[in-house]
DSSP file (Angstrom, degrees, kcal/mol; ACC not computed):
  #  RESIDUE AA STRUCTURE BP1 BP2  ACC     N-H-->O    O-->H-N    N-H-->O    O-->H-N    TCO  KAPPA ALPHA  PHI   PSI    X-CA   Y-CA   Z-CA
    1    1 A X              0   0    0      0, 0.0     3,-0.1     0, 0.0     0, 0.0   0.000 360.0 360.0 360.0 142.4  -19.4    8.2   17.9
    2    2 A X        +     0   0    0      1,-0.2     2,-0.9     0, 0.0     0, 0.0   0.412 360.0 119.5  76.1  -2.5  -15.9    8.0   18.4
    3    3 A X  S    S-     0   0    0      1,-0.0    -1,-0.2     2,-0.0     3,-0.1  -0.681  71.8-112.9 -87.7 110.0  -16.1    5.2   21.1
    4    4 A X        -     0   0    0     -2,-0.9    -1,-0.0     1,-0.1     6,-0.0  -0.359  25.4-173.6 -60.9 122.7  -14.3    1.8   20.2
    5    5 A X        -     0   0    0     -2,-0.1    -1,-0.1     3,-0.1    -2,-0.0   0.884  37.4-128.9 -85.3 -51.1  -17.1   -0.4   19.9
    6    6 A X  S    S+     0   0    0      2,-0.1     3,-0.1    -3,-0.1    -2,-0.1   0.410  83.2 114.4 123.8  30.0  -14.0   -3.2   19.5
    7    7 A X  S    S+     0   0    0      1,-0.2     2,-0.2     2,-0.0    -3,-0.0   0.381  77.1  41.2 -80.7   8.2  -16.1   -4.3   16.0
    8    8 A X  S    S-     0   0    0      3,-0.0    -1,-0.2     0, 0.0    -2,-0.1  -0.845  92.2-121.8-169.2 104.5  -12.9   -3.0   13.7
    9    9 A X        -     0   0    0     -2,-0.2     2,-0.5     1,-0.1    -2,-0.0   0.000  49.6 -99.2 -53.4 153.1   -9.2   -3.7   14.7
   10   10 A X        -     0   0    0      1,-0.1     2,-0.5    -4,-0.0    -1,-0.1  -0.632  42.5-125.5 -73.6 124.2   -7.6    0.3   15.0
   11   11 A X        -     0   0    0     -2,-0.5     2,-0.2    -3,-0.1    -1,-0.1  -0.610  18.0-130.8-103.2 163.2   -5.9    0.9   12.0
   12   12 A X        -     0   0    0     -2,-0.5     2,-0.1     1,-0.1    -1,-0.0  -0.495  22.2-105.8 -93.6 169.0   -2.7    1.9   12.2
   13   13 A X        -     0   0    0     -2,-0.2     2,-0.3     1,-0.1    -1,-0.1  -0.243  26.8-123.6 -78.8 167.0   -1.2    4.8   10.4
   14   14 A X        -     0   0    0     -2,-0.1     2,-0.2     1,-0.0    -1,-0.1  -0.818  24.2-126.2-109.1 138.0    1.3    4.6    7.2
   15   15 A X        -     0   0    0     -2,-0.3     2,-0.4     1,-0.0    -1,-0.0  -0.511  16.2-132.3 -86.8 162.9    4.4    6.2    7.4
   16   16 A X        -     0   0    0     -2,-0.2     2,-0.4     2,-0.0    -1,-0.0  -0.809  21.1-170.6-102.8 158.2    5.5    8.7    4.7
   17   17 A X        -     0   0    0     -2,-0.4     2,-0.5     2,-0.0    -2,-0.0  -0.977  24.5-129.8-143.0 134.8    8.7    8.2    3.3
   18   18 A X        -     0   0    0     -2,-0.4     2,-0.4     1,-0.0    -2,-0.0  -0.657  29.8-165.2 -79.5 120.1   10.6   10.9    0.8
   19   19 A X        -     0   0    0     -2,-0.5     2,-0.7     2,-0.0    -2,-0.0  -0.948   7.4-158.8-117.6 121.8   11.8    8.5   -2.3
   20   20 A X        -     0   0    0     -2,-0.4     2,-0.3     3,-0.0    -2,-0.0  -0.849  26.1-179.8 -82.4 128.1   14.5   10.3   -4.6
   21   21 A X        -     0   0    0     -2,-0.7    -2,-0.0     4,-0.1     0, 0.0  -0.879  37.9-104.3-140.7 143.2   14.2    8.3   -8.2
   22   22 A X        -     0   0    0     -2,-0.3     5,-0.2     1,-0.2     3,-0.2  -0.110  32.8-127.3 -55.4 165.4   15.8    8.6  -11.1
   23   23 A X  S  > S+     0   0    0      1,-0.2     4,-1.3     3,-0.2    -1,-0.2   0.715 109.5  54.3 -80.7 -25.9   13.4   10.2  -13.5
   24   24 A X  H  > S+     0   0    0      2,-0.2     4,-2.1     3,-0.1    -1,-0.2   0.832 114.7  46.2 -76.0 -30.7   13.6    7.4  -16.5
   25   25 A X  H >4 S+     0   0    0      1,-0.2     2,-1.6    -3,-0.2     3,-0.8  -0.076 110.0  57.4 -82.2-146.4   12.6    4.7  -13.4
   26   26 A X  H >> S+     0   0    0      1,-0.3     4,-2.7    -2,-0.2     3,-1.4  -0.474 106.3  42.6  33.4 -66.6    9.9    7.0  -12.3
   27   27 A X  H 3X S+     0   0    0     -2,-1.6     4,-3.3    -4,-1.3    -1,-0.3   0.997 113.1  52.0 -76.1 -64.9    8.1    7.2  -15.5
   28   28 A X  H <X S+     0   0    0     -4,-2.1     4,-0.6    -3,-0.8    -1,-0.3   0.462 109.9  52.3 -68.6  19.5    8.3    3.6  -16.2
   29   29 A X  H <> S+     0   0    0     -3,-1.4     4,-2.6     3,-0.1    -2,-0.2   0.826 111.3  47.6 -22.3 -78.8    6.9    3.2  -12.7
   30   30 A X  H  X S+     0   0    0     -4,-2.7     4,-2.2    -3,-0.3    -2,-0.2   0.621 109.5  47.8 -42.3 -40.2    4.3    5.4  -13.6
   31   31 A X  H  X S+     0   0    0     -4,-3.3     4,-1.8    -5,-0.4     5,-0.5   0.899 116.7  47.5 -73.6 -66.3    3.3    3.9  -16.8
   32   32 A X  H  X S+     0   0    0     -4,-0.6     4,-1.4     1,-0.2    -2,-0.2   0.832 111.0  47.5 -21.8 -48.9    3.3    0.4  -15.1
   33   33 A X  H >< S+     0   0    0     -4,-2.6     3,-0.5     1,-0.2     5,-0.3   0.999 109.4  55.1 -52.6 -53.9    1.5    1.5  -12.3
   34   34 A X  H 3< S+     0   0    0     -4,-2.2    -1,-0.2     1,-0.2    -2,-0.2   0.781 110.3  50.3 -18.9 -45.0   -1.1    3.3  -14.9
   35   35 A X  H 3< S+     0   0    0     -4,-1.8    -1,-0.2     1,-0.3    -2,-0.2   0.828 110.0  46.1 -75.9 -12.4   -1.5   -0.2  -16.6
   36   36 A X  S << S-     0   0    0     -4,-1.4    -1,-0.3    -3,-0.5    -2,-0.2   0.146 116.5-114.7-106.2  17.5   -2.2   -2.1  -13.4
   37   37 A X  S    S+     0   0    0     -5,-0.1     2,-0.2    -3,-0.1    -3,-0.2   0.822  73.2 118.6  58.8  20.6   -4.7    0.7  -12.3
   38   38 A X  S    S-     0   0    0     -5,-0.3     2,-0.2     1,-0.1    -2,-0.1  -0.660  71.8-103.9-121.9 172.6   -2.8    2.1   -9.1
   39   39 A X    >>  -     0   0    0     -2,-0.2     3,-1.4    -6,-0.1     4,-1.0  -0.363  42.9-113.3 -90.1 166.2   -1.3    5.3   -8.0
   40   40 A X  H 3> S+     0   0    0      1,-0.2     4,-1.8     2,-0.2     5,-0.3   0.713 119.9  70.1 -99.1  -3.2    2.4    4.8   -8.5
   41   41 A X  H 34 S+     0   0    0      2,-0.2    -1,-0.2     1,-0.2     0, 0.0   0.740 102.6  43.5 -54.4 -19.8    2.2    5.1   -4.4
   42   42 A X  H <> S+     0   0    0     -3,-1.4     4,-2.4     2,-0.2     5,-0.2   0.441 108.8  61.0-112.0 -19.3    0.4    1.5   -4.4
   43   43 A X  H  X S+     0   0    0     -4,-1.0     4,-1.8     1,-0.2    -2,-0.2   0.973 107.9  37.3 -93.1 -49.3    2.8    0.2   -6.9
   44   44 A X  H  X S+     0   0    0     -4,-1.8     4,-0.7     1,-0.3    -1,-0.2   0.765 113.6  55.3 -72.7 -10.4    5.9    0.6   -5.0
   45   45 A X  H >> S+     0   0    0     -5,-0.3     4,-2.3     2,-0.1     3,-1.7   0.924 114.3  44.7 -75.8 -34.3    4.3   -0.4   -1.8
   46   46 A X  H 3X S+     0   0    0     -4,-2.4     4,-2.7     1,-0.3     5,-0.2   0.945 114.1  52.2 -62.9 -24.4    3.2   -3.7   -3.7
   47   47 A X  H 3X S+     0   0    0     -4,-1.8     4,-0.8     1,-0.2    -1,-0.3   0.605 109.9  36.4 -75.0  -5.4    6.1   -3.9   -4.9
   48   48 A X  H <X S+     0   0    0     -3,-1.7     4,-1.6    -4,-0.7    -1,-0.2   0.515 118.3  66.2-117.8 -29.3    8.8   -3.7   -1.6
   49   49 A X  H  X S+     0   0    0     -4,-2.3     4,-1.1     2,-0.2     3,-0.3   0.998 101.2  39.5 -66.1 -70.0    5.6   -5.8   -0.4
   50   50 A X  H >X S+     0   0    0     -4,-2.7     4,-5.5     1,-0.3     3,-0.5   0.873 117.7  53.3 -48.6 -51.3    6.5   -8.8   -3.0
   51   51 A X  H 3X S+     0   0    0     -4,-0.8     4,-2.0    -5,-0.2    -1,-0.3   0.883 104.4  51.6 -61.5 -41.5   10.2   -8.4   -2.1
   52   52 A X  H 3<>S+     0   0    0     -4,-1.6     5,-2.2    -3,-0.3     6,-0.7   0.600 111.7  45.6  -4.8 -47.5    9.8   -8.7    1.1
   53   53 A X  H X<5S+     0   0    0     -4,-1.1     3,-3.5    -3,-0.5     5,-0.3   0.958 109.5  60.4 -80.8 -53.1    7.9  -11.8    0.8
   54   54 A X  H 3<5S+     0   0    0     -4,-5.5    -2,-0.2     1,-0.3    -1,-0.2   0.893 106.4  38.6 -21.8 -67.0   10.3  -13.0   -1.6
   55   55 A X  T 3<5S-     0   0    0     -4,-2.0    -1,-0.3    -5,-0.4    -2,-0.2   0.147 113.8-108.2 -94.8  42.8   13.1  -13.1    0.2
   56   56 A X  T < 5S+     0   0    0     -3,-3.5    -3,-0.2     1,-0.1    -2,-0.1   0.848  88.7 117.5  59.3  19.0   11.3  -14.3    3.6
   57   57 A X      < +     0   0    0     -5,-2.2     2,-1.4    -6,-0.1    -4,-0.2   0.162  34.2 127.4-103.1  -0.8   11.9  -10.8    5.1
   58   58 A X        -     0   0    0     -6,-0.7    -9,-0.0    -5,-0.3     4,-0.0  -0.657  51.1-150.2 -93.2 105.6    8.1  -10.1    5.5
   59   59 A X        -     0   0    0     -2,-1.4     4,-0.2     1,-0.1    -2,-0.1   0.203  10.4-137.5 -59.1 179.4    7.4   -9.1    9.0
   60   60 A X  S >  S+     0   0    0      1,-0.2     3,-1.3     2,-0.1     2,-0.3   0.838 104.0  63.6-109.3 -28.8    3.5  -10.3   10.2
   61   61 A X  T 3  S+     0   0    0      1,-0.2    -1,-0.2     2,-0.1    -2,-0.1   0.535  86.3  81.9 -52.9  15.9    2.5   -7.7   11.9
   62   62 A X  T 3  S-     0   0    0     -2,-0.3    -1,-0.2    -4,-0.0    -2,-0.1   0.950  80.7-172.0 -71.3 -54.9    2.9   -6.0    8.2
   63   63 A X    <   -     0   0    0     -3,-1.3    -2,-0.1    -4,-0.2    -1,-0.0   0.136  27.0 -34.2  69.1 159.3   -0.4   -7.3    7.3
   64   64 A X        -     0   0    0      3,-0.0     3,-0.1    -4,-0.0    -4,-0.0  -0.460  67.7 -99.7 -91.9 172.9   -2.2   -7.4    4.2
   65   65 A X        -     0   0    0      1,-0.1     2,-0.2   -20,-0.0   -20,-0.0   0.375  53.7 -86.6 -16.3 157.6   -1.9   -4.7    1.7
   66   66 A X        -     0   0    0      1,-0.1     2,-0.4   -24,-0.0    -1,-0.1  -0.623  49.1-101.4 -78.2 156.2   -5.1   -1.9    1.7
   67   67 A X        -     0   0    0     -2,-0.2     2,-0.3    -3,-0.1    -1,-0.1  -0.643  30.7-131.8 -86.3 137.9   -7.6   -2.6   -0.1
   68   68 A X        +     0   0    0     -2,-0.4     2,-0.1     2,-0.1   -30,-0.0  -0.618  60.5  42.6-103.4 155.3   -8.2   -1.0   -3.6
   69   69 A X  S    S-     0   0    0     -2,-0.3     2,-0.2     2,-0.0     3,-0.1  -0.294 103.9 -36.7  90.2 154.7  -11.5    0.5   -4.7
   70   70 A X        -     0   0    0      1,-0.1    -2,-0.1    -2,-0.1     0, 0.0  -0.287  69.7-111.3 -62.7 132.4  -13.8    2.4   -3.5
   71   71 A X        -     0   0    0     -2,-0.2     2,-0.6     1,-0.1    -1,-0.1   0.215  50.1-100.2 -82.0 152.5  -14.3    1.5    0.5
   72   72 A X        -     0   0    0     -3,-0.1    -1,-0.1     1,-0.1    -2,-0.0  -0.583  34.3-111.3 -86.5 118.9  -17.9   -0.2    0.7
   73   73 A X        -     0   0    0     -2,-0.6     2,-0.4     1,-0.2    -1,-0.1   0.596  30.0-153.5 -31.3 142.0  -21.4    1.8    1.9
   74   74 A X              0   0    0      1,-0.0    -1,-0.2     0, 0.0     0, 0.0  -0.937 360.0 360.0-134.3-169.9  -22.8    1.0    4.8
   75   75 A X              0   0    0     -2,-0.4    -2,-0.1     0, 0.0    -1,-0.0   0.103 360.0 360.0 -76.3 360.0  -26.0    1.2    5.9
């Protein structure tokens, strides 16, 4: 336990960041997110993700997105 085996790159940590928004973009955030089955934390990262990509601004060490669902047993 606790040793790096080197079977699972180290993941790296996520920064937090304090987001002011107005309260009418907030909710329809929120709803959006609702419909699409995220926390409205995973919809603005997909979304600054997609902009990013858009405009050719998307570093690679960014990597992809986490994965959503519940993380899978092992053995």
């Amino acid at each position: 336990m606790g040793g790096d085996d080197g079977a699972r790159p180290a993941r790296r940590e996520r920064r937090q960041v304090l987001l002011r928004l107005d309260p009418a973009v907030h909710d329809a955030l929120a709803k959006w997110a609702a419909d699409d089955l995220r926390s409205v934390n995973a919809q603005i990262d997909l979304l600054l993700r997609r902009a990013l990509q858009d405009a050719g601004r998307m570093p690679d060490a960014a990597g992809a997105p986490p994965r959503r669902g519940r993380p899978r047993s092992t053995p």
